[in-house]
N, C-alpha and C positions, 0 to 999 in steps of 0.2 A: 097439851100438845107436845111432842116428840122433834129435837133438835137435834137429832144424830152427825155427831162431829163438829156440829158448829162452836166456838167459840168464840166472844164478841169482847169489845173492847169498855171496861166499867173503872170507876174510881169508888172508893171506899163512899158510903154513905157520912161515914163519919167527916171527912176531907172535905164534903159538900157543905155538912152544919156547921164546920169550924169556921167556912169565910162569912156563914150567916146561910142560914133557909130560908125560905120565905115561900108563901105559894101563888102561882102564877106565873106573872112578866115578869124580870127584873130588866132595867135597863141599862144598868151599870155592870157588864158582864165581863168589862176589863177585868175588876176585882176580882173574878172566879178563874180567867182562863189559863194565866201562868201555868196558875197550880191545878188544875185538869188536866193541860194540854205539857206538862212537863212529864219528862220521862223517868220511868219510877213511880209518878201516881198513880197513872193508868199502866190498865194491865190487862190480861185474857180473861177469860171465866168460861166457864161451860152456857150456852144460851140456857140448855136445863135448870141448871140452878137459879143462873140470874135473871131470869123469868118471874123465879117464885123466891127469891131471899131480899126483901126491903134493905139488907145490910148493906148492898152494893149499889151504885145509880148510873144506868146504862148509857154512853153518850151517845147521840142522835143528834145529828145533821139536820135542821128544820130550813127547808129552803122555798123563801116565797119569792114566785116569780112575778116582776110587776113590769108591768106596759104604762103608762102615763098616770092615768088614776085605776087602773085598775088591775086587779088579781088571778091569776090563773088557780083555777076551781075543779075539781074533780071528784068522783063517784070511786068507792074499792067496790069491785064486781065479787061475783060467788067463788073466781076464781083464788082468792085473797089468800095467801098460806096462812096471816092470823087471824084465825076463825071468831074473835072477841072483835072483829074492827069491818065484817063484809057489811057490805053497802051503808058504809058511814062515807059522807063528804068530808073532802078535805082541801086548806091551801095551802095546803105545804107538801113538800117532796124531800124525802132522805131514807135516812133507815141506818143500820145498823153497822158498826163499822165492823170488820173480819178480820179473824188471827191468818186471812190466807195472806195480806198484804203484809205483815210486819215483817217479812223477809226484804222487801223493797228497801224499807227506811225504820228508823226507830219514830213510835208516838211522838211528835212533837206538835208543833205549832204547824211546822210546814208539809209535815208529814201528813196531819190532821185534813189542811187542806185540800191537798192530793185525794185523801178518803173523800172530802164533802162530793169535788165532781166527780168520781168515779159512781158515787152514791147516786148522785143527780141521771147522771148518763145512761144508768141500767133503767130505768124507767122511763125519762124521757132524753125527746131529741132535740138540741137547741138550736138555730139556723139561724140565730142572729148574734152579734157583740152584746156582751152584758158586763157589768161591773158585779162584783161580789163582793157584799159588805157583811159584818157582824154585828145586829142591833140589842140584841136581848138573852137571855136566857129564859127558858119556862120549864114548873115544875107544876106538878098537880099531883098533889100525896090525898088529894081525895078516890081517884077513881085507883083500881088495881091493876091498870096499866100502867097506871100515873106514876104510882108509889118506887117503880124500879127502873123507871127514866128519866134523863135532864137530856132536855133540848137545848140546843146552841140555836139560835135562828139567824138566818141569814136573810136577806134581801138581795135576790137577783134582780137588777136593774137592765130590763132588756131595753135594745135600741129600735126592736120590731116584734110584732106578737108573731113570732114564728118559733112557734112549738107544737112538736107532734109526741105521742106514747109510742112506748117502745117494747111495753106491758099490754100481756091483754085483757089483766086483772083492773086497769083504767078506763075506765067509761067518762062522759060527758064530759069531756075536756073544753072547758070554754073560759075567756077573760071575762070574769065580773068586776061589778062597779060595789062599794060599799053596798050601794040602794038596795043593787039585785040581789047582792048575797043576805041582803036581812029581810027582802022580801018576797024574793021565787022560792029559795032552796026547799024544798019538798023534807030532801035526805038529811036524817040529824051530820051533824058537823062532829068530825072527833077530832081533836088536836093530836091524836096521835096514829091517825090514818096512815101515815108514809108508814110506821112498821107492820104493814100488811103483808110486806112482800118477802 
């Protein structure tokens, strides 16, 4: 696939195994964010390349939105720009942070944050008060999407399930329960659905 102009926001692969790898969850994600979210780690890269060079690991906003016990769940339609991720489900909402914002503020901590809602907001529409917290990082060097992204996850803690899309690439937009989503979901699940768009 073709990324004409884009450049996104990645930190060396190496910078990611020096605080330790691992694959999966972590849940100690204090340890990794200084040194990601400090400026000078991160930097631009062409999407072209850092698509396909494992040397780099792309960071991606992972943001799940919760209502009491439950999850907001969704479908990537056919309209999906990443062609490797249509019609996978997902819980999570983000994507890819852009060299168009680094004119606003320098990469940092609070800069980063600025990207997560801006990230959040171009896909969906929030209409209630939520808290924003940072629970985990995730990493999966199994699949070839995996290998050239780290997730930050987030937990948005809404006060009401009032959420709409803002994408027409999002289908079946519903809050599930642990139950439903191990026991309806039809559509395979990819942990990395939010960079579809």
């Amino acid at each position: 696939m073709s990324y004409p102009g884009e450049n996104i926001l990645v930190v060396k692969r190496s910078l990611f195994d020096q605080f330790g790898n691992f694959q999966g969850l972590n849940f100690e994600p204090e340890k990794y964010l200084e040194a990601l979210l400090s400026h000078g780690n991160n930097f631009f890269l062409s999407r072209a390349r850092a698509e396909n060079d494992p040397a780099y690991k792309q960071i991606i906003p992972y943001a799940l939105l919760a209502f009491e016990n439950k999850v907001l769940y969704y479908v990537r339609g056919k309209r999906a720009g990443e062609q490797r991720l249509i019609a996978k489900g997902s819980i999570g909402i983000g994507g890819h942070m852009n060299e168009t914002d680094e004119s606003l503020f320098a990469w940092d901590a609070q800069a980063y944050r600025v990207g997560v809602e801006r990230e959040v907001a171009e896909e969906i529409k929030i209409d209630t008060q939520f808290q924003d917290r940072i629970v985990a990082l995730l990493n999966d060097d199994t699949t070839e999407v995996g290998r050239v992204h780290l997730g930050i996850v987030h937990i948005f803690k809404l006060a009401e399930p009032k959420v709409k899309k803002r994408e027409a690439m999002i289908t079946n937009l519903a809050f599930l329960t642990k139950a439903e989503l191990i026991a309806g979901c039809e559509t395979p699940i990819s942990i990395w659905a939010p960079l579809a768009g």
